[in-house]
N, C-alpha and C positions, 0 to 999 in steps of 0.2 A: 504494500500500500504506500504510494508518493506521498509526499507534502499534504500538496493538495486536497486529495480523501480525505487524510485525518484531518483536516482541518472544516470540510465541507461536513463529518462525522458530528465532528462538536457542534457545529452549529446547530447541526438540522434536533441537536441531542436538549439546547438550552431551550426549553418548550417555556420561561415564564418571560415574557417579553418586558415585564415590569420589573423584575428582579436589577437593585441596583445597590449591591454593597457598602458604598458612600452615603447612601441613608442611615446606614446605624451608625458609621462614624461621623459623620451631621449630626445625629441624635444624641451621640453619647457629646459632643461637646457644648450642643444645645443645654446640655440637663447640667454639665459641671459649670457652665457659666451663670446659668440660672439659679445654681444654689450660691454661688460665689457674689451673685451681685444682690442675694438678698441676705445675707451674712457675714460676710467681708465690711470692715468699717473702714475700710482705703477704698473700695470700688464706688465710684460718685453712680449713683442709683439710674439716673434721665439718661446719662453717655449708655448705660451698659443695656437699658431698657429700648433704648436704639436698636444700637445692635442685634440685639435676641429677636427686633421683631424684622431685621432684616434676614437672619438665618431660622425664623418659623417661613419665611416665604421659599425659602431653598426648601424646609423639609413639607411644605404645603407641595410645593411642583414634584419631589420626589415620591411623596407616599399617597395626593389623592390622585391618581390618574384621571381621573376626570373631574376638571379646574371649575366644573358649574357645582359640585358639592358644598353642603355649606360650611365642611372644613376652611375653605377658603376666606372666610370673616369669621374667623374665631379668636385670631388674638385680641381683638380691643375687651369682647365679653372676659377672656383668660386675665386679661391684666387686672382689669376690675377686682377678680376673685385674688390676687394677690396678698393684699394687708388681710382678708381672713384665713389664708393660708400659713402668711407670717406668725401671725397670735398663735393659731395654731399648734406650731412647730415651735413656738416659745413656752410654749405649755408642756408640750414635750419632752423641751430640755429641762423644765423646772422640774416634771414627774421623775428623771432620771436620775437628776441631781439631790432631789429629797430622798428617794428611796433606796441607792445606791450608795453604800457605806464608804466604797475606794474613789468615787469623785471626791475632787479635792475644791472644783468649783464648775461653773456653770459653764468657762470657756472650754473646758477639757472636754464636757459634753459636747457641744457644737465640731472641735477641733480631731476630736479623734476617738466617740463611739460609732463604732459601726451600725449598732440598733438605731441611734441617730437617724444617721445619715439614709440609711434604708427608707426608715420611713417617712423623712422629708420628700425624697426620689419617690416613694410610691403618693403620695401628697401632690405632687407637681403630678404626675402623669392621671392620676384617679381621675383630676378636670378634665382633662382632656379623652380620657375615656367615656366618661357623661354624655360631653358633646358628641362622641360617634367620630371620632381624628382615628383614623387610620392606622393600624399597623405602632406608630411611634408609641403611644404609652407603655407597652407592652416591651419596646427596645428600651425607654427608659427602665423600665423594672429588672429587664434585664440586665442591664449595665449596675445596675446597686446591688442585683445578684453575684454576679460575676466578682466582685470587690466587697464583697460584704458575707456572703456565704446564705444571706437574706433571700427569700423565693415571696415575695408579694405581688399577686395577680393584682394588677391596678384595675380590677372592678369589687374588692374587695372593697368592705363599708366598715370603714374604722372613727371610730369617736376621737374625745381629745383626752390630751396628758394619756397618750400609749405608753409603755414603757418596757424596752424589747432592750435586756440585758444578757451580756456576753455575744447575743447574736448568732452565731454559726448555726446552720445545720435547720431554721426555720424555716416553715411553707403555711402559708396563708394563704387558701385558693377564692377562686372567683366568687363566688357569692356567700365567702365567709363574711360574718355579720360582727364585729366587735363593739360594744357598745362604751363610757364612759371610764376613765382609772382602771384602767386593764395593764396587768405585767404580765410579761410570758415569758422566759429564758429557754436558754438554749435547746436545740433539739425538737422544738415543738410542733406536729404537724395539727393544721385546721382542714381536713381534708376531705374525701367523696368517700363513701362504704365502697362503691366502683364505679367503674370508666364505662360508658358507653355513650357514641356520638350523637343518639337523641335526648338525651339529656341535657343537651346545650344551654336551652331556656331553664333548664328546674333548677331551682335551688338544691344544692346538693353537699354544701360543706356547712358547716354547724355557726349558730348564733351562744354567742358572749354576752351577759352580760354588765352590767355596771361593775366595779369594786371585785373581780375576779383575781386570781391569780395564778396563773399554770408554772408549775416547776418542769425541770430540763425533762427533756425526751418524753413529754406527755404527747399520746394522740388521740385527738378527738374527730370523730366522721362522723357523718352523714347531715342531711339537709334538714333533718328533722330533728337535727340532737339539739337542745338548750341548754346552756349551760347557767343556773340559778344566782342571781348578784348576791355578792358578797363570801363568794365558795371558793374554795382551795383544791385544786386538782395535782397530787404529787407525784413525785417523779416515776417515771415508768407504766403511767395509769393509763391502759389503752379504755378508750369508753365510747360506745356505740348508742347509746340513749340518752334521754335528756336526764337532769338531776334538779333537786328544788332547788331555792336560793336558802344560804349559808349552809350549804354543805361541802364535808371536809372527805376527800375518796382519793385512798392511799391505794397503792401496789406493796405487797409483802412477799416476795422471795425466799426461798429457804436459803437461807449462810449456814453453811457447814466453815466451822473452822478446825485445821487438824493440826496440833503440835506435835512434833517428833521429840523427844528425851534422848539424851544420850545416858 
């Protein structure tokens, strides 16, 4: 086989005509500038809120293939939701910073927890999932993914003062429901009982209430599960059904410990 063939091969082989790699890297620098200019106390806010709305019109002609959608006039409604996005994610950081014993202050929150910064990223993209914006929110969450260890499906419905400690290893799926003062550490899945592609529309990943708590490697499934405010869900607790409010649901293991003597 010449040049040529292989080369006619590939083509005839790239069947997604829209497919364009420079969209998620658009995206991923869309979202670090976005959190940098509303965080950053050196980035002058007007200069940088320019910019961003010159590079949403790059990732508008990348991801809506057709320019009459009305992704097309969404940034002026986006900006607007900005300052309650802000408060938001200041609520956030104050939830992390009270309840988290090794913060030493509030900047260390902003500057360098991953549950942070995760769920600022999924915050920024949730909006634009609302609106029906194409394909991007989904790249944003992926990018906090990829750097964070965080899986937040940005149709996910999360309340304020989250507070998502150590981070690694959590998954919050699409029509997971979080309501008020929620912590969750490490490990934690909010996920589906199971996968199948009509089930698109159904709620299928579980509701949270107010003042909860989930310790590491907790899983919680299904679309029908509740979880009751004010309850403590402990480590290793898998649970498939709802529970009332202020209830406390442990996992116990057998430990076998064996000493040897000499």
């Amino acid at each position: 086989m010449n040049k040529k063939e292989v080369i006619k091969q590939i083509e005839d082989q790239k069947k997604i005509p829209h497919l364009k790699f420079r969209l998620k890297s658009s995206t991923e620098n869309f979202t670090k500038k976005l959190f940098h200019t509303l965080f950053d106390a050196e980035i002058p806010v007007e200069k940088n809120l320019e910019e961003l709305e010159k590079d949403f019109e790059i990732l508008v002609a990348l991801a809506c293939w057709d320019l009459e959608k009305p992704c097309a006039k969404l940034w002026e409604n986006y900006v607007a939701k900005l300052p309650e996005l802000l408060c938001k994610l200041n609520k956030d950081a104050e939830a992390i910073h009270t309840n988290d014993p090794a913060s030493n202050s509030i900047e260390e929150v902003y500057l360098s927890y991953p549950g942070f910064f995760a769920v600022a990223i999924y915050r920024f993209a949730h909006e634009f999932h609302k609106a029906g914006f194409p394909l991007v929110p989904r790249m944003m969450t992926e990018y906090a993914h990829r750097l964070t260890g965080v899986d937040i499906h940005p149709g996910a419905i999360i309340g304020t003062s989250f507070f998502i400690d150590h981070a690694t290893g959590i998954v919050i799926g699409e029509t997971a429901e979080i309501k008020n003062n929620v912590k969750i550490y490490q490990g934690v899945t909010l996920g589906a009982l199971y996968v199948e592609k009509n089930l698109k529309n159904i709620k299928r990943h579980p509701t949270v209430e107010n003042n909860v708590t989930i310790y590491a490697n907790a899983t919680i499934l299904g679309g029908d599960t509740v979880v009751g405010k004010n309850s403590v869900i402990g480590g290793n607790v898998w649970l498939t059904s709802s529970i009332p409010e202020n209830s406390l649901v442990t996992h116990s293991p057998e430990i076998k410990i064996r000493q040897n003597y000499e």
